[in-house]
C-alpha positions as CSV (number, residue, x, y, z in Angstrom):
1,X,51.9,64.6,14.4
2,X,55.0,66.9,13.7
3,X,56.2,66.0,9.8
4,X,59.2,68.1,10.4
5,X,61.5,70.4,12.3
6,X,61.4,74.0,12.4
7,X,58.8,74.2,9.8
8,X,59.1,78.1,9.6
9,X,62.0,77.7,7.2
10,X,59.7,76.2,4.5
11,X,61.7,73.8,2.6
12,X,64.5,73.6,4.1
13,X,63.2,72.6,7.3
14,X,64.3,69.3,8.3
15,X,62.9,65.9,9.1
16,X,61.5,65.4,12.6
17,X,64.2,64.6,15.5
18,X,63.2,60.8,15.8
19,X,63.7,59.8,12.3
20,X,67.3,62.6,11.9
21,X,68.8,63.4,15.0
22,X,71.4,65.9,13.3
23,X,68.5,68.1,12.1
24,X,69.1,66.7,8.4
25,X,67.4,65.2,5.8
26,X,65.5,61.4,5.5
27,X,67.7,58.4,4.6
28,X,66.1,58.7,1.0
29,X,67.2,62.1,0.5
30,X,70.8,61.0,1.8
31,X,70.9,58.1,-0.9
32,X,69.9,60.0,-3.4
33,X,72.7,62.8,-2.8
34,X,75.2,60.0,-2.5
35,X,75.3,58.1,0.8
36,X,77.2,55.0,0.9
37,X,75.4,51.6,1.4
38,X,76.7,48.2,1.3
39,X,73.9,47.1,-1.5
40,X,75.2,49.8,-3.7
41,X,78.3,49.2,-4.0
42,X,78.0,45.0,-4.2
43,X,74.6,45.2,-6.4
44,X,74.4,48.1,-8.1
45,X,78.3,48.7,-8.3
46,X,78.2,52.2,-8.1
47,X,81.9,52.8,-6.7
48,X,81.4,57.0,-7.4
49,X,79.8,57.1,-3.8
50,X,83.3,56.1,-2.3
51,X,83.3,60.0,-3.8
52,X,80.3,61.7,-2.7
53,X,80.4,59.7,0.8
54,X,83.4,61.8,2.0
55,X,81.8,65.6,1.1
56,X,78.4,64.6,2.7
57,X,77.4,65.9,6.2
58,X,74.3,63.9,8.2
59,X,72.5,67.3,8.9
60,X,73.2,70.5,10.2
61,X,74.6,69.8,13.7
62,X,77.2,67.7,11.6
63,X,77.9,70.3,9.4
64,X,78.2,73.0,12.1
65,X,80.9,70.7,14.5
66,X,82.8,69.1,11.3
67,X,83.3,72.8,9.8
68,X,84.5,74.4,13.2
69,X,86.6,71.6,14.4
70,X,88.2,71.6,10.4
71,X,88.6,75.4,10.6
72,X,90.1,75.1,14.4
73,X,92.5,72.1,13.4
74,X,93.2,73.5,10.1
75,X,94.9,76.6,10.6
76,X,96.7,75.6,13.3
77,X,98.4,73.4,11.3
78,X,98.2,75.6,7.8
79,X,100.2,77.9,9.8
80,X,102.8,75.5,10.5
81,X,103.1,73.7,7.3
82,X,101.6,75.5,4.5
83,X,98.3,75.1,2.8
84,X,99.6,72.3,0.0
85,X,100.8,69.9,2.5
86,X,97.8,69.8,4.6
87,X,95.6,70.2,1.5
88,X,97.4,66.3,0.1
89,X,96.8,65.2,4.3
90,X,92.6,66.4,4.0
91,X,92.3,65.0,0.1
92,X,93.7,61.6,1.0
93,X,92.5,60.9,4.3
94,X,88.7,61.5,3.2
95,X,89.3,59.0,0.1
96,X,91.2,56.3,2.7
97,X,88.4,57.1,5.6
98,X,85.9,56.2,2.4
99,X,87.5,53.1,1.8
100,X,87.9,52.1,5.6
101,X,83.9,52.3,5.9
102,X,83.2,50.5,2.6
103,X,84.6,47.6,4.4
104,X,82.3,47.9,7.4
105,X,79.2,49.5,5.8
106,X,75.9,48.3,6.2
107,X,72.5,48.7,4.5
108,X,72.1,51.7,5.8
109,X,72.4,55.0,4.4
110,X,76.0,56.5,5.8
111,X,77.9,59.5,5.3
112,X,81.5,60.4,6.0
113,X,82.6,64.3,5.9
114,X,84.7,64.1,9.3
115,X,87.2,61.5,7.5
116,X,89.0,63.9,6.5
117,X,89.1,66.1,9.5
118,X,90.5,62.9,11.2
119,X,93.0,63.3,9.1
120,X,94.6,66.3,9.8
121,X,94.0,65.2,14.0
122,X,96.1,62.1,13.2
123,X,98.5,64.5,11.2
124,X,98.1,67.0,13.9
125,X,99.3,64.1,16.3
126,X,102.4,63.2,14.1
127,X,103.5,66.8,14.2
128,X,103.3,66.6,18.3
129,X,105.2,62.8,18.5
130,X,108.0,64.0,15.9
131,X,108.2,68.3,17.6
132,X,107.2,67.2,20.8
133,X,110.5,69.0,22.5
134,X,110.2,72.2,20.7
135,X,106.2,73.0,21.9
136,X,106.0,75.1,24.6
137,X,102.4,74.3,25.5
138,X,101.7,70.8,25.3
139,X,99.3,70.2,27.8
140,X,97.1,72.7,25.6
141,X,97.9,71.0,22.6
142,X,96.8,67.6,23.7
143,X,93.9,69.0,25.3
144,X,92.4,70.0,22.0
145,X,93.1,67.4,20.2
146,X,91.2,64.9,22.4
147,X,88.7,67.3,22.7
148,X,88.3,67.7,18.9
149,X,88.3,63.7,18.5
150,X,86.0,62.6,22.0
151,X,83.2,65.2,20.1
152,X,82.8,64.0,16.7
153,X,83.6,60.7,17.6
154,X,80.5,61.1,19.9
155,X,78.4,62.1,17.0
156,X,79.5,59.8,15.2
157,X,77.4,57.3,17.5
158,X,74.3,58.8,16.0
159,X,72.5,57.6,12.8
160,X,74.1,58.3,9.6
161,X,77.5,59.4,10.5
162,X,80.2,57.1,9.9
163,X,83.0,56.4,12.7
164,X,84.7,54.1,11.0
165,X,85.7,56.3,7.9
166,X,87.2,58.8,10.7
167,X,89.2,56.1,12.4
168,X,90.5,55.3,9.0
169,X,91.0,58.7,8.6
170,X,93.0,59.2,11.5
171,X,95.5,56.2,10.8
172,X,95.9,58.3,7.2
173,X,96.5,61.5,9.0
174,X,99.2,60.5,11.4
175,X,101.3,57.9,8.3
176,X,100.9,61.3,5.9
177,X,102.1,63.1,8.9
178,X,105.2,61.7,9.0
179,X,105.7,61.7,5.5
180,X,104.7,65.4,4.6
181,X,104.8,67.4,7.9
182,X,108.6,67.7,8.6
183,X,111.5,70.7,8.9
184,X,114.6,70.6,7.0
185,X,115.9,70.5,10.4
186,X,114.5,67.7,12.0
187,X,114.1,65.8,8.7
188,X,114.2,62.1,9.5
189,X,114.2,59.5,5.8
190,X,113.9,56.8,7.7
191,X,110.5,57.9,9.1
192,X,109.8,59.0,6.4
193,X,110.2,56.2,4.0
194,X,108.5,53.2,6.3
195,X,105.6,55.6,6.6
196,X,104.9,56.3,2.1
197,X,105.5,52.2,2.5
198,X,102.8,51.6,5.3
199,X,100.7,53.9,4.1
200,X,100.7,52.2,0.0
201,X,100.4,49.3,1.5
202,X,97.0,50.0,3.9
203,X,95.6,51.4,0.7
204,X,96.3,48.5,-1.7
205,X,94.9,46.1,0.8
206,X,91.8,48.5,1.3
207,X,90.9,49.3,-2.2
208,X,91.4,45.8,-3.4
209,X,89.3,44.5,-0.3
210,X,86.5,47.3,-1.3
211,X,86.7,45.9,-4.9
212,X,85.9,42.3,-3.9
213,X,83.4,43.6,-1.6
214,X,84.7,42.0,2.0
215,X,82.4,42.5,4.6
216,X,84.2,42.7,8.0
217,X,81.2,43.1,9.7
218,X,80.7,38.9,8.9
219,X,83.3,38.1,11.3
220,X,83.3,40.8,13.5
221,X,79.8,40.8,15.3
222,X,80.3,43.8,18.1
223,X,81.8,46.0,15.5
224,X,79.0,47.9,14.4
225,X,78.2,49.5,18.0
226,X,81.6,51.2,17.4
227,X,80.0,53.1,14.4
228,X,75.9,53.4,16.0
229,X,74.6,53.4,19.6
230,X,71.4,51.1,19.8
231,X,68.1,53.2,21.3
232,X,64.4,53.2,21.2
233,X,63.9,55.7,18.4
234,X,66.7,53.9,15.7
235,X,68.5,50.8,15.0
236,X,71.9,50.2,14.2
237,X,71.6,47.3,11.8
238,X,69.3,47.3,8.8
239,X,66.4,45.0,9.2
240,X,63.7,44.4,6.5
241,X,60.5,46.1,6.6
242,X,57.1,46.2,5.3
243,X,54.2,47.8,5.5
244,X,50.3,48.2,4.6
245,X,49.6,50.9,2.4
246,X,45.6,52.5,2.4
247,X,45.2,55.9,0.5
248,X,41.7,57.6,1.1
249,X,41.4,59.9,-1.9
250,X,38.4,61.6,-0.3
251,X,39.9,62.4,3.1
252,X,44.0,62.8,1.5
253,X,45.5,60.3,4.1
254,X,47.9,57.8,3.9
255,X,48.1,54.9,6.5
256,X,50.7,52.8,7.1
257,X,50.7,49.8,8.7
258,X,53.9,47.9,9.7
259,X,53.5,44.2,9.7
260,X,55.3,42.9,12.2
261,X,54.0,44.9,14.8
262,X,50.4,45.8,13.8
263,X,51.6,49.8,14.5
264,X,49.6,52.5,12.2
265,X,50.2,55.9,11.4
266,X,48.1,58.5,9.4
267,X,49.8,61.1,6.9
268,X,47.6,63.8,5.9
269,X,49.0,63.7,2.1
270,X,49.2,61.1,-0.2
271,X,51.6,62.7,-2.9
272,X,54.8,60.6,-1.7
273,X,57.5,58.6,-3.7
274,X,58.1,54.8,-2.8
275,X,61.0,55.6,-1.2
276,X,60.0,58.1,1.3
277,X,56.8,55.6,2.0
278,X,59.9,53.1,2.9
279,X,61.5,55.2,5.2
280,X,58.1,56.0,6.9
281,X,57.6,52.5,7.4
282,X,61.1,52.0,8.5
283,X,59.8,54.5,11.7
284,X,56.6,53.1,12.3
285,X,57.8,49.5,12.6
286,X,60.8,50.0,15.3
């Protein structure tokens, strides 16, 4: 049995493709860098992941396509408006995008870097509804931008990647859009003002929902398939599993047994932390 990818790279080769599709690390490792989990924020209240969850890539395909798409978005629009202004649009569309998932996490682990790239696409679109006479190319500039959103949107069907901190994202992006992203010639207050309202507003009624821990995901049922793509080798809802442990000291194996489905597997080490066992088992028993 392969334990993990590319194992040439020593330790930082990463976790076989059926338990991290984005050539990452295991859902334990993700926690305990700062992944975002409904029982962590209702249980253990530990809100400082509404932090870490927006700097945190799933693995290294995700890092790869999050950081070109940001570089390719970005200075297109650094160009256009200056580094500070889209700086505020990347900052505060990763923290809203944070507090849109919160409200439909589950209890699994989640991670939500392209947040704030959603940001500066919904900014990005702004910028084309308020200049849209004065671009010469906009069949170009459309183009990319679906482009850019179809493909991380895609990924974000896989494990571990949270959509629905990039939609929230994106509804950021194009309100601080039309706040920040403006000429002195084609300045418009009005605009301006009903979208600093909007935008207060969807972030009181987010953060306060966050803090009283709604749960959309109670009455919306088919919402979760927006954020995770059901197939044989994950789920996309957290079930409960357990397992039979056996060490054999003599031969260093560990077998694990799920329980619900009488499946076994050997390890040929027995060193491993609870945690890890539980995402082993997690595997076994799907």
């Amino acid at each position: 049995m392969v334990f993990c990818a590319f194992k040439a790279l020593g330790r930082f080769s990463f976790q076989p493709l059926s338990e991290n599709p984005l050539l990452g690390p295991s859902a334990s490792k993700l926690d305990e860098m700062g992944a975002l989990q409904r029982i962590f924020l209702t249980e253990h209240h530990q809100t400082w992941r509404l932090f870490t969850f927006p700097v945190l890539h799933g693995g290294a395909i995700h890092l790869v396509i999050n950081l070109c798409s940001v570089i390719f978005v970005g200075i297109h629009l650094e160009k256009e408006f200056g580094p500070l202004r889209i700086g505020i649009v990347y900052v505060l569309s990763a923290l809203f995008g944070a507090l849109v998932a919160a409200l439909f996490i589950q209890n699994t682990p989640a991670v939500g870097s392209s947040g704030a790239l959603y940001g500066l696409l919904g900014a990005m679109l702004s910028a084309l509804i308020r200049n849209w006479k004065f671009y010469t190319n906009k069949v170009a500039a459309v183009t990319s931008l679906i482009c850019v959103s179809v493909i991380n949107f895609s990924l974000g069907l896989l494990p571990y990647i949270d959509n629905f901190s990039n939609i929230g994202g994106f509804v950021s992006g194009i309100l601080l859009g039309f706040l920040l992203l403006f000429s002195p010639q084609l300045d418009r207050p009005v605009l301006r003002s009903v979208s600093l309202i909007l935008f207060i507003i969807v972030l009181a009624g987010c953060l306060v929902a966050v803090l009283r821990g709604v749960n959309i995901n109670q009455y919306c049922r088919w919402c979760r398939y927006v954020d995770c793509v059901p197939f044989q080798r994950w789920q996309c809802k957290s079930i409960a599993t357990s397992c039979e442990t056996m060490v054999s000291n003599a031969q260093l194996t560990l077998t694990l047994t799920c329980m619900s489905n009488g499946k076994y597997k050997v390890f040929p080490f027995t060193n491993l932390s609870q945690l890890r066992i539980n995402d082993l088992c997690s595997l076994i028993c799907l």
